[in-house]
C-alpha positions in Angstrom: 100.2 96.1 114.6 99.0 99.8 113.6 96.3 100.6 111.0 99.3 102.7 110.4 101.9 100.0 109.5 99.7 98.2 107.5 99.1 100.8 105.8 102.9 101.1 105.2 103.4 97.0 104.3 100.4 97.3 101.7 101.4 100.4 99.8 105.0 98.5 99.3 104.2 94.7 98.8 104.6 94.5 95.1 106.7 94.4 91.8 107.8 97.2 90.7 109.2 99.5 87.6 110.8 102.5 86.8 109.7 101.9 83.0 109.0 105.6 82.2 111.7 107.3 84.2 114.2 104.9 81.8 112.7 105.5 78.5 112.7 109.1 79.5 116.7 109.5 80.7 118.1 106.1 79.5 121.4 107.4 80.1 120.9 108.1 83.8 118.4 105.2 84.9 118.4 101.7 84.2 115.3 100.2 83.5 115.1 97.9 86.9 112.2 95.7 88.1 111.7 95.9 92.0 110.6 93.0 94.2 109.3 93.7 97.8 107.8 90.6 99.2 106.1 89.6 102.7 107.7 86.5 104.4 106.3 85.0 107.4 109.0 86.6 109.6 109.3 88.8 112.6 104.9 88.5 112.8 104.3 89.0 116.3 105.0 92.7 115.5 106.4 93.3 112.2 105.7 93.1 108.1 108.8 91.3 106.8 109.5 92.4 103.4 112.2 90.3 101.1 113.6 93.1 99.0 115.3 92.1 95.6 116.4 94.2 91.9 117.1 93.3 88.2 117.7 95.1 85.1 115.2 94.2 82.6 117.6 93.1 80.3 118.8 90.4 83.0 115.9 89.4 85.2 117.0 86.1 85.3 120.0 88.0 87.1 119.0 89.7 90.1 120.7 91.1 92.9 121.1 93.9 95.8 118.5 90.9 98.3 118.2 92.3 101.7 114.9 92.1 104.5 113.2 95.2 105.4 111.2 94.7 108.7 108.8 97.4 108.9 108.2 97.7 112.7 107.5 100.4 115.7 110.5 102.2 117.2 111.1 102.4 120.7 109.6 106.3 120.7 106.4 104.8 119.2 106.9 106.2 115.2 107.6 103.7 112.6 111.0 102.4 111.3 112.8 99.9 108.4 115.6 98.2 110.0 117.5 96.6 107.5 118.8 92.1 107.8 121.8 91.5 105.2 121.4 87.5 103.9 124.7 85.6 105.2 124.4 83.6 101.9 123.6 86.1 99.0 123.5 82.9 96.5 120.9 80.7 98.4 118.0 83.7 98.2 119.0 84.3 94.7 115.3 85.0 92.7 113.0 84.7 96.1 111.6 87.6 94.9 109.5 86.0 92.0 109.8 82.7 93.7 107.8 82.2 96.5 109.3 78.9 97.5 113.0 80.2 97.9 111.1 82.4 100.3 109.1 80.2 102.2 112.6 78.5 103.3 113.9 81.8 104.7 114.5 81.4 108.6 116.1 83.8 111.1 119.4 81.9 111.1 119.9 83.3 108.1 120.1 86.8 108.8 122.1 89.4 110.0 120.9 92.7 111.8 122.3 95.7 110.2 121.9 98.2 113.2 123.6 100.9 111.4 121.1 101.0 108.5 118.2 101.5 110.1 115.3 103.5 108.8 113.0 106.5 110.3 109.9 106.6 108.7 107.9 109.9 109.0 103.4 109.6 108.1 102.3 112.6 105.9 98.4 112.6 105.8 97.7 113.3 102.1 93.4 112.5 101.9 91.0 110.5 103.4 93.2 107.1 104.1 96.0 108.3 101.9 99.3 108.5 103.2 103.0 108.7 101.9 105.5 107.5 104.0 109.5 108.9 104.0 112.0 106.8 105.2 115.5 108.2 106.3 118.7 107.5 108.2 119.1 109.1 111.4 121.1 111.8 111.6 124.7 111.3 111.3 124.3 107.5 110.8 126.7 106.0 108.2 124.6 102.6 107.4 128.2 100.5 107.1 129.1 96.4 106.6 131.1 93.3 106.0 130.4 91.1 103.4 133.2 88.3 102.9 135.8 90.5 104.0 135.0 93.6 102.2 133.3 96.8 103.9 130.3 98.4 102.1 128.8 101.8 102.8 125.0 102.2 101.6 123.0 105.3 102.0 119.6 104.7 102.2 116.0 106.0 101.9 112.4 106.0 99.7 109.3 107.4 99.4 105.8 105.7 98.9 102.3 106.6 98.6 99.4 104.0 97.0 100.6 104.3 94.0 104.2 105.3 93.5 107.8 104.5 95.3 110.6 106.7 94.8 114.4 105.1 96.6 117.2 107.1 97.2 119.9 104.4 97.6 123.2 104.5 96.7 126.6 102.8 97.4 129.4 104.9 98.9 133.2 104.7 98.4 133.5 104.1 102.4 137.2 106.1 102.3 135.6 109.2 100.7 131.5 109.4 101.0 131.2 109.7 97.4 128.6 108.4 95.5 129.6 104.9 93.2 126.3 103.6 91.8 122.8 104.1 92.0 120.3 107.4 92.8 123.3 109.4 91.7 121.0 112.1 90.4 117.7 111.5 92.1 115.5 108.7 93.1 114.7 106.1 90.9 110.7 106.5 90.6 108.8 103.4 90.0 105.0 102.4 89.2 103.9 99.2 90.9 103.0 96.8 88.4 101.9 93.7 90.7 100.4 94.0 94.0 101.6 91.6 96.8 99.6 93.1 99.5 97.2 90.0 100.2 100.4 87.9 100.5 100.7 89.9 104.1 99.5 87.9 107.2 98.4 90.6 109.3 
């Protein structure tokens, strides 16, 4: 693996808030807690990163679990290519319980090719970076969940010290936006760091 996308699992291994973006447009934003977390997946070239959400109000709740595997395209840049969970119940909380994680296994994921992520390096200092993650170019990231068709768009921004997303669902028969970054990223502070739970 690169100093590069090291770099890149460090900077988003964590818990995160958007505590001050809610207090600040409570109408707008929810105030959500973030949980990316490495898993010992994909290791011979990739950071595997369980990816989980809660409102404040219900953490006990959480929701939205998916696997980000921070890799190297084929060109030789960096990309996130997204793994749905076939059972959405049995992952339930992994992200502030490491032992849901630990019993996490291939078989129980599913490659979203559509929703895969380029990631462009922006030099900002001296070993600091921000990465930007996109869709490709006229890629609609599309699936099936028990019988029903979802359409996500998808993207963030990080840097050492703040994460911005961009996602938001999509009514799949007209593009529109139905929840989430409606009007702009959510922006969140990372409150825990999880970046010596990486085996790299």
């Amino acid at each position: 693996m690169t100093p590069e996308l090291i770099t890149f699992g460090r900077y988003l291994a964590g818990e995160f808030e958007n505590q001050r973006q809610a207090q600040a447009e409570p109408v707008w934003y929810v105030h959500l807690r973030l949980w990316l977390r490495p898993l010992p997946l994909f290791r011979e070239d990739s950071i595997a990163l369980f990816a989980e959400q809660a409102s404040i109000i219900n953490l006990d709740q959480p929701y939205r679990p998916r696997l980000w595997r921070l890799t190297h395209s084929e060109s030789g840049g960096l990309e996130v290519r997204h793994y749905m969970f076939n059972d959405l119940k049995s992952v339930q909380g992994a992200g502030k319980n490491p032992d849901i994680l630990r019993k996490i296994s291939l078989e129980d994921l599913t490659f979203l090719p559509t929703c895969t992520l380029a990631v462009k390096v922006h030099t900002l200092a001296d070993n600091q970076y921000q990465f930007i993650a996109q869709p490709q170019p006229e890629q609609r990231c599309k699936f099936t969940y028990e019988g029903t068709t979802y359409q996500v768009a998808l993207g963030f921004e990080v840097t050492s010290d703040s994460l911005k997303t961009y996602d938001k669902g999509l009514d799949p028969g007209t593009g529109k936006g139905i929840w989430g970054a409606l009007l702009g990223p959510y922006q969140y502070e990372k409150k825990r760091d999880f970046s010596a739970e990486l085996e790299v």
